[in-house]
C-alpha positions as CSV (number, residue, x, y, z in Angstrom):
1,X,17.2,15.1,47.3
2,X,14.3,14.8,50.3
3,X,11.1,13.5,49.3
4,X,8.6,15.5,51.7
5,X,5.7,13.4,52.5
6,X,2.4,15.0,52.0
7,X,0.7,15.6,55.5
8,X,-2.2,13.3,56.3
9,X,-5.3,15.0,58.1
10,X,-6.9,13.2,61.2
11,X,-9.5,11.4,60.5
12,X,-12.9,13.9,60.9
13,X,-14.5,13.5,64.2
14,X,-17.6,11.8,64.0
15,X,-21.1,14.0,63.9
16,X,-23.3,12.4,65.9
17,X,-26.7,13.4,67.5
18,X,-29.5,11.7,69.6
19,X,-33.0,12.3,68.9
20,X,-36.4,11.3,71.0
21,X,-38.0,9.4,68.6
22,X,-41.8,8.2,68.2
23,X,-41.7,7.2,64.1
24,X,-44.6,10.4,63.9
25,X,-44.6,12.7,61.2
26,X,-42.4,15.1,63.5
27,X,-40.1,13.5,64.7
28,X,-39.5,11.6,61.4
29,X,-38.9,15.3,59.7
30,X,-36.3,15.8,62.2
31,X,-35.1,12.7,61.6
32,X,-34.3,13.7,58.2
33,X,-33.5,17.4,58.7
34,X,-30.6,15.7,61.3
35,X,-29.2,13.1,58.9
36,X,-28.3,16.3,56.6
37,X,-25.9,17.6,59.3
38,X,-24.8,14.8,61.6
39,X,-23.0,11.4,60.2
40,X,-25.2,10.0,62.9
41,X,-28.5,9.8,64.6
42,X,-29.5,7.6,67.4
43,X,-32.9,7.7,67.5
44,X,-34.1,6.5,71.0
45,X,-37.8,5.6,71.9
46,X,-39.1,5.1,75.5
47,X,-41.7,3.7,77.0
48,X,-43.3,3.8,80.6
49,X,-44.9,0.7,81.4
50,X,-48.4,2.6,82.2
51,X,-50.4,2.4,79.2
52,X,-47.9,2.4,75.8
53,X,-49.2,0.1,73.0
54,X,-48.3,-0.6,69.1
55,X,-44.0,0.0,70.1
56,X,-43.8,-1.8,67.8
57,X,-44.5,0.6,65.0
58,X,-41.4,2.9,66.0
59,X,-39.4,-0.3,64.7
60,X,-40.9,0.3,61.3
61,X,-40.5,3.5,60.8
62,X,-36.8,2.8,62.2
63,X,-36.4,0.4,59.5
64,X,-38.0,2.6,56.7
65,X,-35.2,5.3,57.3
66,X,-32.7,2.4,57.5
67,X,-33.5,2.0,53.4
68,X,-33.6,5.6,52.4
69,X,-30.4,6.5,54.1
70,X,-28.5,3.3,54.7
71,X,-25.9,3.5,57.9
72,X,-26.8,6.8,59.2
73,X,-29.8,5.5,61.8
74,X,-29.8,3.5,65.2
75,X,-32.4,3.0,67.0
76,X,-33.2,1.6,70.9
77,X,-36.4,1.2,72.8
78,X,-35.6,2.1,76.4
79,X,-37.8,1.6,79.3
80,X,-38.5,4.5,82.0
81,X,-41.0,2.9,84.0
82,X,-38.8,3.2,87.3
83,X,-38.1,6.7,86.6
84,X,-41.6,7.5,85.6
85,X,-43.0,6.1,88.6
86,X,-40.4,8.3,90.8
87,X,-41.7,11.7,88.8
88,X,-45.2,10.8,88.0
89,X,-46.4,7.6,89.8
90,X,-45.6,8.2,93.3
91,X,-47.1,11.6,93.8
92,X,-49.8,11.4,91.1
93,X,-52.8,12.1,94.1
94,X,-51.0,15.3,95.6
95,X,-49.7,16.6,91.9
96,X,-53.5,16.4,90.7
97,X,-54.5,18.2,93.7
98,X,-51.9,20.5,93.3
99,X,-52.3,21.2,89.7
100,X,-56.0,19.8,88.9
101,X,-54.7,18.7,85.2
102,X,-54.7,15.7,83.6
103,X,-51.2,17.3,81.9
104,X,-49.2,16.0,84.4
105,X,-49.5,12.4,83.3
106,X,-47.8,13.8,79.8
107,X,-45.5,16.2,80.6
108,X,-44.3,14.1,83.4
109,X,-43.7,11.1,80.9
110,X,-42.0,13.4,78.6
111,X,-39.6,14.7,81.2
112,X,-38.6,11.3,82.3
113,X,-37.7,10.6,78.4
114,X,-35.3,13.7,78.5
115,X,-34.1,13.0,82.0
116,X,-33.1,9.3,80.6
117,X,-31.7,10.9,77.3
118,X,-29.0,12.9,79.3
119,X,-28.1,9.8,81.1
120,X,-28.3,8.5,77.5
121,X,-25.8,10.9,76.3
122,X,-23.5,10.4,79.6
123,X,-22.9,7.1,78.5
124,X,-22.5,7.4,74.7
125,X,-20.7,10.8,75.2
126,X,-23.0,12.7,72.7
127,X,-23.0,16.1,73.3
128,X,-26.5,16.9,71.3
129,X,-29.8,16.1,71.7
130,X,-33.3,17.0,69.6
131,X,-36.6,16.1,69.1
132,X,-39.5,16.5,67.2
133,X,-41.4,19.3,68.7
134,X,-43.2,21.8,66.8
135,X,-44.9,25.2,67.1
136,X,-48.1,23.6,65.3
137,X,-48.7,21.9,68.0
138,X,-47.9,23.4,71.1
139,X,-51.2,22.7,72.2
140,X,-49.4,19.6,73.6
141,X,-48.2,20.7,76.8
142,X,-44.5,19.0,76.9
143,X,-44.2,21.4,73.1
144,X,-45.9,24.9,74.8
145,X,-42.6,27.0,74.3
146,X,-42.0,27.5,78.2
147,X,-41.9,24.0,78.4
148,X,-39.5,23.9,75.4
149,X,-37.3,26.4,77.1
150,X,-37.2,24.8,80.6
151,X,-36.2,21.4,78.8
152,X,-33.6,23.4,76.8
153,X,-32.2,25.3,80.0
154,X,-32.2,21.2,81.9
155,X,-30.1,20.4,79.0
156,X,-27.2,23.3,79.0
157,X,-26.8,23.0,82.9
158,X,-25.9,19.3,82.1
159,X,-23.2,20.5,79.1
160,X,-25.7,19.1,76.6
161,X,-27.2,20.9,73.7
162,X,-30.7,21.1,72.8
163,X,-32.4,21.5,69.5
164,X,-35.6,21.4,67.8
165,X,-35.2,21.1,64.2
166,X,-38.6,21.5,63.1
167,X,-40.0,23.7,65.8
168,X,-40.6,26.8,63.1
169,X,-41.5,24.5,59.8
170,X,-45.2,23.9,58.7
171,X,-46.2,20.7,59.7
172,X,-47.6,20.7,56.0
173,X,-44.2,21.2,55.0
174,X,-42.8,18.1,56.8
175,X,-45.8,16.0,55.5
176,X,-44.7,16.6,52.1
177,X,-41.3,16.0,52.2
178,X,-42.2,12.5,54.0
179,X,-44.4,11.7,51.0
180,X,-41.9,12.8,48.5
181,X,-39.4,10.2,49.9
182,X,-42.3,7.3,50.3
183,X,-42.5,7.0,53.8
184,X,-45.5,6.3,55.0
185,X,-47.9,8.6,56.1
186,X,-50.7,6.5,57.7
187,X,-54.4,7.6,58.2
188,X,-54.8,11.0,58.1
189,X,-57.6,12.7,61.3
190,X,-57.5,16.7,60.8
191,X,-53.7,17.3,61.5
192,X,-53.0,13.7,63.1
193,X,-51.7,10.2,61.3
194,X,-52.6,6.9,63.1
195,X,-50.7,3.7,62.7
196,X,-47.3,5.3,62.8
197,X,-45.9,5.6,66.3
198,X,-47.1,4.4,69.7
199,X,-49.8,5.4,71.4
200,X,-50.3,6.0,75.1
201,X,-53.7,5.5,76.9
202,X,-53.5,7.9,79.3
203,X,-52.6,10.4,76.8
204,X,-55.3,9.7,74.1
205,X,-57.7,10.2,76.9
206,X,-56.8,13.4,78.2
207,X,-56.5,15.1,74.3
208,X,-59.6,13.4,73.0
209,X,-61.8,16.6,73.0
210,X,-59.2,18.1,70.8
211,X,-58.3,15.4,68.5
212,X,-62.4,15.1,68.2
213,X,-63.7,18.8,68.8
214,X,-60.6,20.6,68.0
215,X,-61.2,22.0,71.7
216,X,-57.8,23.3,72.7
217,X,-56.5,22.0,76.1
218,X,-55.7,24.8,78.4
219,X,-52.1,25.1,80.7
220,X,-51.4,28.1,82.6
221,X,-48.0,29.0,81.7
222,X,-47.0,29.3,85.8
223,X,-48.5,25.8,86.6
224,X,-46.7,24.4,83.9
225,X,-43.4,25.9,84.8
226,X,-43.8,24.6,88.3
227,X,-44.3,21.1,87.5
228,X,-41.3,20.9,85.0
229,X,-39.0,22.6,87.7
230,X,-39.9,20.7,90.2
231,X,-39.9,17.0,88.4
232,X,-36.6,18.2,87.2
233,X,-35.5,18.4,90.0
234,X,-36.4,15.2,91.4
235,X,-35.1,14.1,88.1
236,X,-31.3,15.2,88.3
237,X,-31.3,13.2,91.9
238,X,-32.4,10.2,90.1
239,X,-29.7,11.2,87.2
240,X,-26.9,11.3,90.0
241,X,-27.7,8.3,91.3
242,X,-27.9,6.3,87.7
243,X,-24.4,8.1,86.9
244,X,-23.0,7.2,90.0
245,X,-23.9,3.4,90.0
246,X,-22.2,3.0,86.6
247,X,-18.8,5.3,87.4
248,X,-19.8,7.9,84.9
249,X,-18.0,11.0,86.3
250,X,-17.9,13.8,83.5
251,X,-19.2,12.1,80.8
252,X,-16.4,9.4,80.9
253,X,-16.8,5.3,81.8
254,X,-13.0,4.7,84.0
């Protein structure tokens, strides 16, 4: 008589997801919202060279995770200062004259961080991508939702997908559930913590009458939509030139 050997499945493929991470309240919610549906995260943090201070603090929250859910976090501090100064930088004069808004300085910033999380993704061959945006605060101009939906679109035409996991959850919401699980919070200004994440000079500047007078920055939609097109565009250059120089053709190191 045979003895038929039960079949044994393939091993699962591995769920695994990269999210822009600053250790804020946000992007610590989707953090945690991730970690329920991917095995794992890789949180990535940049930082510019023009202005960044207290990195140092994305470490801790890194490590804080780390205990809560052992084995499902990494984390890397990248630096974009060469990329930054190719978007931002080098035609900082004309783009204020262009644009007269201080947003450029952010939103250029946060489009380098997503150009250099595809390249990111190239190299790890992760085919998803999030961060921590949110709807609450789409005063921020890199979180207005055309801004959302440009990055989105950026992502797709390089076979990448793009979510937000807590673009549509109360901020109050996400609060919460970070002080339900004991992570820290920090000092609490209207709808801001300090002492989690880094902070950005440039940036603090430009958003103090809001963070002090709750005096909402204003971006045309169209002027907005320029910019990101246009620094996108300069960014996929630099992308095919990072690509090249490390033989990454189709999302695969020969």
């Amino acid at each position: 008589m045979t003895t038929v050997q039960p079949a044994v499945s393939p091993p699962a493929a591995i769920r695994r997801v990269t999210l822009l991470f600053s250790g804020g309240v946000d992007s610590t919610a989707a953090a945690l919202r991730l970690a329920e549906a991917y095995d794992c995260v890789d949180l990535v943090s940049y930082h510019n060279g023009y202005g960044h201070y207290h990195l140092t603090r994305t470490a801790a929250r890194f490590r804080e995770l780390g205990r809560l859910l052992p084995n499902r976090f990494s984390h890397e501090m990248i630096s974009v200062r060469d990329l930054f100064e190719t978007l931002v930088i080098d035609g900082l004069e004309a783009d204020y004259e262009r644009y007269r808004s201080g947003f450029i300085w952010c939103l250029g910033c946060k489009i380098a961080m997503h150009v250099r999380t595809v390249a990111y993704n190239r190299e790890k061959g992760i085919n998803v991508v999030a961060d921590g945006s949110s709807a609450e605060t789409s005063e921020m101009v890199e979180q207005m939702p055309a801004s959302v939906a440009r990055i989105r679109r950026f992502y797709a035409d390089h076979g990448i997908a793009f979510e937000t996991p807590v673009y549509g959850e109360r901020r109050e919401s996400s609060i919460r559930a970070l002080s339900e699980k004991g992570l820290r919070l920090g000092l609490r200004v209207g709808d801001r913590f300090l002492g989690t994440q880094p902070k950005c000079k440039p940036g603090e500047l430009y958003y103090l009458p809001f963070l002090l007078l709750g005096s909402a920055m204003r971006h045309p939609e169209e002027a907005v939509v320029d910019f990101i097109d246009r620094k996108l565009a300069l960014g996929d250059r630099w992308l095919r030139d990072y690509l090249q120089r490390r033989g990454i053709v189709d999302g695969v190191t020969p």
